[in-house]
N, C-alpha and C positions, 0 to 999 in steps of 0.2 A: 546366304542366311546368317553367317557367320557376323558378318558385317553388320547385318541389321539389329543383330543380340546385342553388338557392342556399342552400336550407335555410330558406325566411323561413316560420318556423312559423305564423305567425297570420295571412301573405296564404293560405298554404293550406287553415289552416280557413274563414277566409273566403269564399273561391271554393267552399269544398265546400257551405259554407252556403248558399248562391245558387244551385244545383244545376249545379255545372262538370260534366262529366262525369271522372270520377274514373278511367277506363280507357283515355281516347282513346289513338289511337297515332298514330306519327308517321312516315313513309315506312320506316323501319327496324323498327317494331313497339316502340320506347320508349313506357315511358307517365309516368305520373308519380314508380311504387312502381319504377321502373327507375332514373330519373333520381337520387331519391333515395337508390338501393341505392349505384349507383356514385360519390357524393361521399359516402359513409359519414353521411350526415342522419338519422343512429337518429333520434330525435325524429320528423321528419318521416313516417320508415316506420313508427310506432309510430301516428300519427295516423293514414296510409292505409291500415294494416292495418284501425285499429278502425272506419272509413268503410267497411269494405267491399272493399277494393281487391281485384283478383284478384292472387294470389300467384303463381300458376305461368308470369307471363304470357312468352311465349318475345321477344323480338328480338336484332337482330345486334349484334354487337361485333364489332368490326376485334382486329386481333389481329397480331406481331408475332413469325414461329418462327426461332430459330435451326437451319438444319441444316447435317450435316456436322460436329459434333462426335463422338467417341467416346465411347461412354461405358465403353469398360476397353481398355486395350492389349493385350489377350490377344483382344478382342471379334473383330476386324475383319485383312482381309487389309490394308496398306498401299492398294492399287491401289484399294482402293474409295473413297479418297479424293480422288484424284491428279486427277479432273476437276474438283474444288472451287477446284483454285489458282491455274483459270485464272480464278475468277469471284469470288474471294475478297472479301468484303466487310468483315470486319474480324477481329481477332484473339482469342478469348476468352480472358478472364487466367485464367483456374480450368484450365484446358487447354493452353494454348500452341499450342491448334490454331486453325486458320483457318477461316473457315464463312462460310454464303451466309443472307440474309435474306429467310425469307419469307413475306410478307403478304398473307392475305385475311379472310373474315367468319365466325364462326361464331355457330350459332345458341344463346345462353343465357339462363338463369332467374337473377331477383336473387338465388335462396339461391347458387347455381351461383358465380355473381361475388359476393359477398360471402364467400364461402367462399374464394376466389382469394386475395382482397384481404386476409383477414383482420379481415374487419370483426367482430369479436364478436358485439357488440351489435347488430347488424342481423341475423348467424345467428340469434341468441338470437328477436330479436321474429319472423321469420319460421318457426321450431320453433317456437315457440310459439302461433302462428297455428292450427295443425293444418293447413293447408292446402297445407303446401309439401312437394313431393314431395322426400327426403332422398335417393331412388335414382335420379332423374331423371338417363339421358347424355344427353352431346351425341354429335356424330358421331364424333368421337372412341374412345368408348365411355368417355371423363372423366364421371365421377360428381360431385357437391359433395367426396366426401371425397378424391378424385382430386385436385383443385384443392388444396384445404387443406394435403395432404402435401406438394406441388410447391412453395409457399411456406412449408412446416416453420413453418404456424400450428398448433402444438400446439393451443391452447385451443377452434379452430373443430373440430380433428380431434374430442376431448374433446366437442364437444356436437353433433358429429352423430352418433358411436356412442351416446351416450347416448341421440339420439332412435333406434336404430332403423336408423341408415345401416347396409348390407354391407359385411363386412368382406373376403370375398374373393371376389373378380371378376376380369378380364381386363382390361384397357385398351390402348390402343397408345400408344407414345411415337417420337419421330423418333428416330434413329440417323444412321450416318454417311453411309450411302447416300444424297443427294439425293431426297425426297418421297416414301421406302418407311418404314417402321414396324416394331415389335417389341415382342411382348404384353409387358404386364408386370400384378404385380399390387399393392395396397397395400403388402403387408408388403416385397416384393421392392424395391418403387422406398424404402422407407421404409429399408431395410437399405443399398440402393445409395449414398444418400443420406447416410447418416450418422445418422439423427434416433434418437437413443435411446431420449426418451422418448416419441414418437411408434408405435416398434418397442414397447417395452412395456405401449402401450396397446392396440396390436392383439394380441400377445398375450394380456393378459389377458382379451380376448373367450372367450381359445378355440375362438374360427371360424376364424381365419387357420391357412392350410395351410403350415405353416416350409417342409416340403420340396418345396413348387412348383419342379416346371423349367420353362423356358422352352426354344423350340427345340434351342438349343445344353446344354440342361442344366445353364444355369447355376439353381442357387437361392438363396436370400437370404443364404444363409451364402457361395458363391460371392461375392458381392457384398459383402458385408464385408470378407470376406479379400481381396479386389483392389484395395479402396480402405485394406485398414489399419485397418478400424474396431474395435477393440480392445471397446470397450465396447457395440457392437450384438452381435461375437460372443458374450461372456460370457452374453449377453440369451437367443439363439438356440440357444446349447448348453444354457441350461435351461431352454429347452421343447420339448430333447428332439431338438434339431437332427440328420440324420443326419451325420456326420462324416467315415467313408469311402466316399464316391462319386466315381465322372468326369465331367467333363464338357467341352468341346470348349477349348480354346485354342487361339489359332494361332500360329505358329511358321514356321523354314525348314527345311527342309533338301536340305542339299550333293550335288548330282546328276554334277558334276564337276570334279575337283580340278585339271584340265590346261586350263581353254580359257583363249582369248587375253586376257580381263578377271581372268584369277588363278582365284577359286572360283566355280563354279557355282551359284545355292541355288535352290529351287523352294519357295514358298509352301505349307505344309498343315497340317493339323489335326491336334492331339495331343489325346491324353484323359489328362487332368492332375487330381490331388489337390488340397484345399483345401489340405494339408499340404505338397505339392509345391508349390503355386502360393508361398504364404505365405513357403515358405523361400527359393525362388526373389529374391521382391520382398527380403527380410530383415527380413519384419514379427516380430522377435522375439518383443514380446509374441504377436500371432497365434499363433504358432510354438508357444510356453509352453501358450496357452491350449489349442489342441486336442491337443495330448500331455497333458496332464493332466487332459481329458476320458476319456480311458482307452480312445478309438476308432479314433484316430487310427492306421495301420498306419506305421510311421515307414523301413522297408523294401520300403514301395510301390515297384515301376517302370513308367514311362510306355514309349512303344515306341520310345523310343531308350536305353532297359535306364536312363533315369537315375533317381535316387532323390531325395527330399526333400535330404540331403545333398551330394550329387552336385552338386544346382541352389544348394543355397546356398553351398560350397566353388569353385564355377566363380565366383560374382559375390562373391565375397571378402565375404562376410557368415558375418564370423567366431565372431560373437556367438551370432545363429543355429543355425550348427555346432556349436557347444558344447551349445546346448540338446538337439541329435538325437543329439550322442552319448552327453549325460546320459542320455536316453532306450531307448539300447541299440544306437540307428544302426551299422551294417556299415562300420567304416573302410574296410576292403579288398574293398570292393563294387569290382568291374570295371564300367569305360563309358565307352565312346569321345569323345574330341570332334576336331572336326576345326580342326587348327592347322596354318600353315606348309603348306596347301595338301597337305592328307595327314591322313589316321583315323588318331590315335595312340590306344591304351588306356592308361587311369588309373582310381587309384582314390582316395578325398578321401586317402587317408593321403599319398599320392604328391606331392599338390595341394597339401598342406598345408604337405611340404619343402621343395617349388618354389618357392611363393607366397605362404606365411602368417607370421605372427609365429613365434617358435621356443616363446613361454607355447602356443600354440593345439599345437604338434605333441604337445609333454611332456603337451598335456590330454589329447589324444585316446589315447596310450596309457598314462597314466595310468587314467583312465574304462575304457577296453576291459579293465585285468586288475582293476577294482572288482569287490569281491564286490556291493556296494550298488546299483552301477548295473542296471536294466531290459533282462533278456535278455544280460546281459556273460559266464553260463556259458555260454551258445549260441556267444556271440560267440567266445569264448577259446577253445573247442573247436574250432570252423572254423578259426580263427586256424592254428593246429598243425597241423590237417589239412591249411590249406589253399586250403581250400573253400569256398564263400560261403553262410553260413545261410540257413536257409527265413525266409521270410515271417511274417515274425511280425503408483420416485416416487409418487406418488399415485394407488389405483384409483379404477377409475369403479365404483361399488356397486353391483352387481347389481339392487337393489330399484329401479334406477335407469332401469334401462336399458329401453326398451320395448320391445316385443315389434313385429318389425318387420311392415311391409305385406306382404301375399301378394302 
């Protein structure tokens, strides 16, 4: 074992020559093709495989989880965090949230951990084994290809679809709650994530399911759009992504505008658009990209009557607004927000004289009497009545791929 930690190629043939026992374990169930896996000793794995070694052999790994982060600001009520602060361990930079560390053993396969790690060439020689199970969980319900997306090792993703690995499955990932969990699946955490070209490998399977919800209904396009990733959604919208759906975000609202602390708010759940959400955050591009998917309802209201515009005209993303009203958006949509301790109604045109540049007002009704812009006769005709309109990289070759295990 010793040997195989260190990588000394020729004590290991040696000892195999002398008949070592090539499987022993060691009180954790390590053996030598384990030791090996985890200092990345391709070479070394390459000799225990041909010796014989058992591939699938299971032992523990310590393991190191961060919980208590978020993973979207729309995910999670505040209060479900608020007992982390008192045990806070350290601060995550990617977050600026606070989280607690927690450590114990889980049980894993070297493909499992080299899949993790990113080792290639140690995937390679254990796919190439035949004998290493590619769909093998741990308790978790983490897969090899679970592992690999989580460290955005493209190239280990790349040669476990090619053997064979599922593309869609269930898995659990820690969330903010303290030691509770939430399914996710490749394509979802791969969108969540950012990983492009890792999104377009699962796609081109044509196994992966784009419009997976998860409890709250978020799905992978959800998850693009709240992280801003510009270039997964372009990926998502053509394969076909759905575009106008709800799904849960949380949010306050104002229960009383007279008690002794000023406004009152109560925590709850809104069923919020990608479109909504996107112009909210002022992911522009996002914003461009699903209006000109051609699905996007750009006069959605959530059930505080507010619209795609609405949410990007209140957070001064002005750029945003221009792009909805390009698209045919209701200037003079009605919808309350509560200010100065009191429900006043407004509408983005109102918002716009209040609080925006005087170029963004001259757009808006410039845009509303275009003949050219999207839905602007609807618009112009309400306008005079009144009224507020209705609602308007490189593939993996097929010949390539193998046909997986039942």
């Amino acid at each position: 074992m010793v040997a195989s930690l260190f990588g000394h190629h020729r004590v290991v043939d040696l000892l195999l020559e002398r008949g070592a026992n090539i499987d022993h374990e060691d009180e954790n169930g390590w053996t030598a093709l384990a030791w090996a896996t985890e200092a990345a000793h391709w070479d070394v794995v390459a000799l225990l495989l041909r010796a014989g070694a058992t591939v699938d052999c299971k032992y523990n790994v310590r393991y190191e989880e961060k919980q208590g982060i978020g993973r979207g600001s729309g995910r999670y009520f505040f209060k479900e965090g608020h007992i982390l602060r008192q045990h806070v361990h350290d601060v995550d930079k990617n977050t600026g949230r606070g989280y607690i560390l927690v450590a114990g053993e889980h049980e894993r396969t070297p493909l499992s951990r080299a899949a993790e790690e990113g080792y290639v060439a140690v995937v390679m020689f254990l796919i190439e084994s035949g004998k290493a199970d590619v769909n093998w969980k741990d308790k978790k319900g983490w897969m090899p290809l679970s592992w690999a997306i989580e460290g955005n090792h493209w190239a280990a993703v790349r040669q476990l679809i090619g053997a064979g690995a599922k593309v869609h499955y269930k898995y659990n990932v820690s969330y903010e709650a303290v030691g509770e969990y939430e399914a996710t699946t490749p394509l979802s955490r791969a969108a969540e994530k950012g990983l492009e070209l890792v999104v377009a490998m699962l796609l081109e399977t044509r196994e992966a399911h784009v419009d997976w919800a998860d409890e709250k209904g978020w799905t992978s396009l959800s998850w693009a759009v709240e992280r801003s990733w510009g270039g997964v959604v372009v990926l998502l919208l053509k394969a076909g992504a759905t575009v106008n759906f709800e799904y849960d975000v949380y949010g306050q609202q104002v229960v009383d505008h007279n008690c002794h602390a000023g406004t009152a708010y109560r925590e709850r759940v809104y069923r919020r658009t990608p479109l909504s959400r996107a112009a909210e955050k002022g992911a522009g591009l996002v914003v461009k990209l699903l209006i000109e998917s051609g699905k996007a309802d750009v006069d959605c209201e959530d059930e505080k009557g507010w619209t795609p515009l609405s949410w990007s005209v209140e957070g001064g993303n002005w750029t945003t607004a221009k792009e909805l009203v390009k698209a045919g958006a209701n200037i003079h949509h009605r919808y309350e927000v509560s200010e100065n301790h009191a429900m006043h109604t407004y509408t983005p045109m109102l918002r716009a004289k209040d609080k925006g540049p005087e170029d963004v007002v001259d757009f808006f009704l410039e845009m509303s009497h275009s003949p050219h812009v999207m839905g602007s006769r609807t618009l112009n005709i309400s306008q005079k009545a009144g009224s507020t309109p209705p609602e308007r990289y490189t593939g993996i070759p097929s010949a390539n791929r193998k046909r997986r295990r039942s």
